[in-house]
Structure formats: C-alpha cells, structure tokens
DOSE-889983 format. One record per residue: residue number from 0; x, y, z of N, C-alpha, C, CB in turn. Coordinates in nm, 2 decimals, decimal comma. Glycine has a CB too. Example, Ala and Ser with C-alpha at 12.3 -4.5 7.8 and 13.67 -1.06 7.14 Angstrom:
! DOSE-889983
<site 0; <1,32; -0,57; 0,78>; <1,23; -0,45; 0,78>; <1,32; -0,33; 0,78>; <1,13; -0,45; 0,90>>
<site 1; <1,28; -0,22; 0,71>; <1,37; -0,11; 0,71>; <1,29; 0,00; 0,79>; <1,41; -0,06; 0,57>>
END
This chain:
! DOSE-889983
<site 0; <0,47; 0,64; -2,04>; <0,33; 0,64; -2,05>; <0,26; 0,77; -2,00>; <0,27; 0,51; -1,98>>
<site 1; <0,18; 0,83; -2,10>; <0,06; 0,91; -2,04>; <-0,01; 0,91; -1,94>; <-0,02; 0,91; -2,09>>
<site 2; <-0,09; 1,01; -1,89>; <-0,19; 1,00; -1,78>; <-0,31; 0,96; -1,87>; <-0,21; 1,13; -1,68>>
<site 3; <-0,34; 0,98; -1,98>; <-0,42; 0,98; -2,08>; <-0,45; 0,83; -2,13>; <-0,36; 1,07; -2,18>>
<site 4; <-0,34; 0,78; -2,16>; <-0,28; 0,61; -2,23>; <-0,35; 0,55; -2,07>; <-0,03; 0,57; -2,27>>
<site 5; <-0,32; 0,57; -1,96>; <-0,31; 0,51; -1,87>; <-0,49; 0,51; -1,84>; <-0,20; 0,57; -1,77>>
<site 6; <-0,55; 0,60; -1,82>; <-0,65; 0,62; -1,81>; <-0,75; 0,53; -1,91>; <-0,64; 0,75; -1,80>>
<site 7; <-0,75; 0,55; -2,06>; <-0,80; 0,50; -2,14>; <-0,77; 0,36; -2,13>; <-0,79; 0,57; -2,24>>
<site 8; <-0,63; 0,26; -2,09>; <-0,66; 0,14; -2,08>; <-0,71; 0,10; -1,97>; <-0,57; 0,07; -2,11>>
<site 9; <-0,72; 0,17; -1,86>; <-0,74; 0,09; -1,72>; <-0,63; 0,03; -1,67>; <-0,84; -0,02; -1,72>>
<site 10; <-0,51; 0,03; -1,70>; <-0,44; -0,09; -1,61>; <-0,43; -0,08; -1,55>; <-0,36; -0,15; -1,61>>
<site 11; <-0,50; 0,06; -1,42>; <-0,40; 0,06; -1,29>; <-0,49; 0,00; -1,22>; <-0,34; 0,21; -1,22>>
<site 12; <-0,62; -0,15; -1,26>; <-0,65; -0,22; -1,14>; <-0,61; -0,35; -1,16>; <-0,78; -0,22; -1,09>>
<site 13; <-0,53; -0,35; -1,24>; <-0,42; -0,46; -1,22>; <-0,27; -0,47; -1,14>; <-0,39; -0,48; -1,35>>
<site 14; <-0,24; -0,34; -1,16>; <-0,12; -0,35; -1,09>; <-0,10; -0,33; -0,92>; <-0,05; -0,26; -1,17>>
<site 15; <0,02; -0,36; -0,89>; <0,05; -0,33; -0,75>; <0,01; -0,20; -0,67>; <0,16; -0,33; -0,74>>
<site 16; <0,05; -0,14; -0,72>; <0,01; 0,02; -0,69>; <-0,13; 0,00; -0,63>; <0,00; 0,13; -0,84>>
<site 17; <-0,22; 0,00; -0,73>; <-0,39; -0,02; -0,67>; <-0,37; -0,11; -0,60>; <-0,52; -0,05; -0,76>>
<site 18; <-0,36; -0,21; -0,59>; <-0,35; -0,35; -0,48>; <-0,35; -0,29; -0,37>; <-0,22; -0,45; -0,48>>
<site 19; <-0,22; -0,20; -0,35>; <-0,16; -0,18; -0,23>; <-0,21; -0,06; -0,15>; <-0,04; -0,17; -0,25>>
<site 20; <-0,33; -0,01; -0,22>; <-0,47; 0,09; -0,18>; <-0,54; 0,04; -0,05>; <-0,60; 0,09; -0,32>>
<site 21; <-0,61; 0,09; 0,03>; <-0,72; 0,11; 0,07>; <-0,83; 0,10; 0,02>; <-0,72; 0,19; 0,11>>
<site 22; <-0,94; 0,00; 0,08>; <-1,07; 0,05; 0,00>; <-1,14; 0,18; -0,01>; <-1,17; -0,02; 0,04>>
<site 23; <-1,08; 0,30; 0,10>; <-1,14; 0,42; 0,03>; <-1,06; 0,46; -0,04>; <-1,18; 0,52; 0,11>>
<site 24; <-0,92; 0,46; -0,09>; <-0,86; 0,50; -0,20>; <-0,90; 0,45; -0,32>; <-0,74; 0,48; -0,19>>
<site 25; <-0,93; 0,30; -0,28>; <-0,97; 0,23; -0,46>; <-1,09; 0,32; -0,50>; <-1,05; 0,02; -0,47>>
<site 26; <-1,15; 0,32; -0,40>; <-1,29; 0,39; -0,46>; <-1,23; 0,51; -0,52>; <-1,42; 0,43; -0,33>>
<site 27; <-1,16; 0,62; -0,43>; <-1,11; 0,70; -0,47>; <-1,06; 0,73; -0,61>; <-1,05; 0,72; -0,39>>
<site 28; <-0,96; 0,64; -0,65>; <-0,90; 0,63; -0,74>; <-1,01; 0,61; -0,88>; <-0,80; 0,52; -0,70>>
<site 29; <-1,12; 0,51; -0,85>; <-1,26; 0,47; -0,98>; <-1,32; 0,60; -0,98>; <-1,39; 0,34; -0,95>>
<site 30; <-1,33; 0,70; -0,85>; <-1,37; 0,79; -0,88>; <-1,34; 0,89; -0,97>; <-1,39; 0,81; -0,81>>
<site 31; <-1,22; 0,94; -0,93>; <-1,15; 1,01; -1,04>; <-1,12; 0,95; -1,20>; <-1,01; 1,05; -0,98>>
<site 32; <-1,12; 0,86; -1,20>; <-1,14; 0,78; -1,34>; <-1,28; 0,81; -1,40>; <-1,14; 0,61; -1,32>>
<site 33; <-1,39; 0,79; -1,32>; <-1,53; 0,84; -1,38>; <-1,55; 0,99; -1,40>; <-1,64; 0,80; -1,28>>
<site 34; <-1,48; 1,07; -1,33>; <-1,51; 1,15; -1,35>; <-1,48; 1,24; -1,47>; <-1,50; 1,18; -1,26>>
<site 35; <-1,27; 1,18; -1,48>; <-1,22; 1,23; -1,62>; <-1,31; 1,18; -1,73>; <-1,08; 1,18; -1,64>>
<site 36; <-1,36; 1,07; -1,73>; <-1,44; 1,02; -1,86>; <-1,58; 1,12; -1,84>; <-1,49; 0,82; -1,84>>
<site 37; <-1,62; 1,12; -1,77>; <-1,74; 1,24; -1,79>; <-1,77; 1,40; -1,86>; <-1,77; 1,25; -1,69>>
<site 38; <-1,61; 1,48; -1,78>; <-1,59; 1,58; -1,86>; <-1,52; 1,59; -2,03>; <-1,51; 1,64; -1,77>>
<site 39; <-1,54; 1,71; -2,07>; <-1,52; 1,69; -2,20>; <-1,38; 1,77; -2,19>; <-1,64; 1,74; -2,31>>
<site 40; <-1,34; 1,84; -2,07>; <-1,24; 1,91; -2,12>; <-1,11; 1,84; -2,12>; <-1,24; 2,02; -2,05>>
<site 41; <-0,95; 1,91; -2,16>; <-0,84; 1,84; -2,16>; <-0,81; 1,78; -2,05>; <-0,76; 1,91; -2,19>>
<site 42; <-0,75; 1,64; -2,02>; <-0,72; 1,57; -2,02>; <-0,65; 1,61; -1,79>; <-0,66; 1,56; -2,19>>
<site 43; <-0,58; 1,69; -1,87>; <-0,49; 1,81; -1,74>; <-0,57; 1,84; -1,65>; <-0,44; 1,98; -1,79>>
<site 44; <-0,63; 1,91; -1,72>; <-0,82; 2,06; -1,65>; <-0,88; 1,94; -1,60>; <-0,98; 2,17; -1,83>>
<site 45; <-0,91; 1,79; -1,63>; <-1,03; 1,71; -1,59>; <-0,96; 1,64; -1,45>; <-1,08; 1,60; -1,71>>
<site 46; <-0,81; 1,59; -1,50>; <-0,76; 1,53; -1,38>; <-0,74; 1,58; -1,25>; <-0,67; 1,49; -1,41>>
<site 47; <-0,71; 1,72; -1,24>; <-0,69; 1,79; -1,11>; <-0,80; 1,84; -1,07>; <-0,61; 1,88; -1,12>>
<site 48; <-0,91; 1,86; -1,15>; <-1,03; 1,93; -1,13>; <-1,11; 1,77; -1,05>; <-1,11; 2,01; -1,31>>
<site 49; <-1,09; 1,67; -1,10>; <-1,15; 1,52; -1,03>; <-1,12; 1,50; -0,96>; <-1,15; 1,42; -1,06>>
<site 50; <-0,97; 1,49; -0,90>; <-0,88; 1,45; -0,77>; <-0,93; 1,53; -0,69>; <-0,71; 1,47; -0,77>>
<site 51; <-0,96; 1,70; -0,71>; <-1,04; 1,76; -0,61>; <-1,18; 1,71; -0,56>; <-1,06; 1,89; -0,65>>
<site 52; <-1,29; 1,69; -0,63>; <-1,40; 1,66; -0,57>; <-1,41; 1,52; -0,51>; <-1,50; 1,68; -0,65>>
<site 53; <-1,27; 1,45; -0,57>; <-1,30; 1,30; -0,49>; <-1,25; 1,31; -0,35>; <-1,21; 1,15; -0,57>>
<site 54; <-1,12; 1,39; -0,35>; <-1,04; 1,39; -0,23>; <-1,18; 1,46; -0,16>; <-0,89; 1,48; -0,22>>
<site 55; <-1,22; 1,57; -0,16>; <-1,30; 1,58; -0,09>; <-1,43; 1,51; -0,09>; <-1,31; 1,68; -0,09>>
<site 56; <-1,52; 1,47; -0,15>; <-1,61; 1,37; -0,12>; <-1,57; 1,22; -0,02>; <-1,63; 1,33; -0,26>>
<site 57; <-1,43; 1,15; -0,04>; <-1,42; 1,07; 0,01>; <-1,33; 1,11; 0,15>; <-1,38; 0,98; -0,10>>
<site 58; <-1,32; 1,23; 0,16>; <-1,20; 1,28; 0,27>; <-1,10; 1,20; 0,28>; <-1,25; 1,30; 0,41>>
<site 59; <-1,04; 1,20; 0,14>; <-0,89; 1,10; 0,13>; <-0,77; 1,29; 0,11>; <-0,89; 0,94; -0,11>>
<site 60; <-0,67; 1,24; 0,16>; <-0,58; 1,35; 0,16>; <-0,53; 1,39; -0,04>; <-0,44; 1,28; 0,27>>
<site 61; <-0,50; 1,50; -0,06>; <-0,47; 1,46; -0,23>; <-0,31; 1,43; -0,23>; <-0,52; 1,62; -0,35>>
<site 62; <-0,26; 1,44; -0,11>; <-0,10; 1,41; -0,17>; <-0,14; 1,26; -0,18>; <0,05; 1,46; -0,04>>
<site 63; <-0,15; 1,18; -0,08>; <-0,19; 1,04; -0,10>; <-0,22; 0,99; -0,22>; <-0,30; 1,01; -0,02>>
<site 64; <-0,32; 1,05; -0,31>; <-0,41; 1,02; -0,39>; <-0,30; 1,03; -0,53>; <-0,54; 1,13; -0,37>>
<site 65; <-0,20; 1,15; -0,51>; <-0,18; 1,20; -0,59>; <-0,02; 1,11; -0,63>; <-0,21; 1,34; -0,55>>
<site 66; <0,04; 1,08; -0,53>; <0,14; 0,96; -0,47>; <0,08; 0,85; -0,53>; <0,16; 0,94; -0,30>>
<site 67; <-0,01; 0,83; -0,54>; <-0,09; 0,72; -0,60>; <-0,04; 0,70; -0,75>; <-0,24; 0,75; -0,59>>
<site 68; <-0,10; 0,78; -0,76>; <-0,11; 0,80; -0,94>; <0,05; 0,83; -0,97>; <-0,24; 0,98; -1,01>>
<site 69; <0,12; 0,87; -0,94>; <0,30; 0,92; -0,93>; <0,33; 0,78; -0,93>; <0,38; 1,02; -0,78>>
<site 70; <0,30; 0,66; -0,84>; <0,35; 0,54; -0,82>; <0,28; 0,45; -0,93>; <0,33; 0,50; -0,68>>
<site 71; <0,15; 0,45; -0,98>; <0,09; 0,40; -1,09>; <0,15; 0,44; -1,24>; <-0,05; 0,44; -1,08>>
<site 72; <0,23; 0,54; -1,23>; <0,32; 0,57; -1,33>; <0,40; 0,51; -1,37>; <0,37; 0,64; -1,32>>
<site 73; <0,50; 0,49; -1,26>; <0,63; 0,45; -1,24>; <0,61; 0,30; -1,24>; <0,70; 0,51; -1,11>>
<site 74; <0,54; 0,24; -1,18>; <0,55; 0,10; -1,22>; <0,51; 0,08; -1,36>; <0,47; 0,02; -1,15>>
<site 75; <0,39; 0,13; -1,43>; <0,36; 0,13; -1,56>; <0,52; 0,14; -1,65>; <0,26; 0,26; -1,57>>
<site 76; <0,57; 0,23; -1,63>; <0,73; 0,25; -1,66>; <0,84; 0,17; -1,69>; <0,78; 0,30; -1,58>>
<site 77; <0,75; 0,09; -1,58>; <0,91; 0,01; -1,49>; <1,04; -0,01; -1,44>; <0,95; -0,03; -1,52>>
<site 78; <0,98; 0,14; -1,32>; <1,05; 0,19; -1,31>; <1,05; 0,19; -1,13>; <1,04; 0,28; -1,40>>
END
C-alpha cells in the first residue's frame, strides 16, 4: 500500500497503530492528513512538507510522528 492509497481511504483511524497514539499525536496525525489534502503539490513534497508544520505546531517529535506512519504501513501490509 501507498502513502497516497492510505491517505485517500483514511484507514489509519481504524487501525491499531492510531489507537495506540496519544491525543496530541491523533491530532497530529488529522493534521498532516489536512494538510496533504489542501496542497496541490505531489504527494512526497506535501507529506514531509506537513509532518513539518504539524510536528512543530503541535511540538510532537517527527521521528515519533514519522514511526507512526512506518507502523500504519506495516500493519496496513500485514505485516
């Protein structure tokens, strides 16, 4: 699965992965979701460019954030 597929269905607030968040990570995590949907650019350019202003807006660390999304993968996977 894509970061792209993943993004456009939402499933990562179904799964474990988000569960197993913090409420400033969840937020964290909707944030960078809103924000890729807002830019027009690729897909790549929007996601790292979002993880930045959320990590810092929400003063969440980006490895954390970023471990996040690595582990929202991998279960997606099933892996």
């Amino acid at each position: 699965m894509k970061l792209s597929q993943l993004v456009q269905s939402n499933q990562t607030f179904n799964s474990n992965a988000y569960k197993n968040l913090s409420p400033v990570m969840k937020e964290a995590v909707n944030d960078v979701f809103k924000l890729i949907e807002k830019n027009q650019e690729d897909i790549l350019n929007k996601f790292e460019k979002s993880v930045n202003k959320v990590c810092e807006f929400h003063n969440v660390n980006k490895e954390e954030i970023e471990k996040y999304f690595d582990n929202e993968i991998n279960e997606q996977l099933g892996e």
